[in-house]
N, C-alpha and C positions, 0 to 999 in steps of 0.2 A: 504494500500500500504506500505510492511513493508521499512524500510531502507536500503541502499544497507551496507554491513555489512564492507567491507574500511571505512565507513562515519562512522560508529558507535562507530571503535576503537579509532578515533581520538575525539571522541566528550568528554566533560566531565561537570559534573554539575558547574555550575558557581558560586557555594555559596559554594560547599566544594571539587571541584574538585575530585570527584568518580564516577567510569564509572558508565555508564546510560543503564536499563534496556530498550529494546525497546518493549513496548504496543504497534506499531501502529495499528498491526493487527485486535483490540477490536473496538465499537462503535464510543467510543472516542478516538483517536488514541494520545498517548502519550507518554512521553519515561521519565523516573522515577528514579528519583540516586538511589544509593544503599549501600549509606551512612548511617551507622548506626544511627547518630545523627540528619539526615537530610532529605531525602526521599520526595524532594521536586519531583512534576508531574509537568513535562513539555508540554504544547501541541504542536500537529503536526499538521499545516493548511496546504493544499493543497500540502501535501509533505513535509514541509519544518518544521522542529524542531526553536518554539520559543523559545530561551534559553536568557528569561528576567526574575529573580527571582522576577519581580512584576507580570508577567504573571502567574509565577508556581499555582498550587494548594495543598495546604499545605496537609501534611500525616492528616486520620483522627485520 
């Protein structure tokens, strides 16, 4: 269920503040900075983007 794309522009990574690719479309739907330095993967439960940099999952 991807995001509605208003939600998206306003969204931004919380650890480096760079907008956020949206994956939710994929298995695991998640939405990913695009921070050079940072590239932290955020998950999306039931809709809803968690954006707690304890949740992320780190670049591999």
């Amino acid at each position: 269920m991807p995001l509605e794309a208003g939600l998206l522009e306003i969204l931004a990574c919380p650890a480096c503040h760079s907008p956020l690719d949206d994956r939710s479309a994929a298995d695991s739907p998640e939405l990913v900075c695009t921070g050079k330095d940072c590239g932290l993967a955020y998950p999306v439960r039931d809709g809803i983007p968690v954006l707690l940099v304890d949740e992320a999952r780190r670049p591999a």
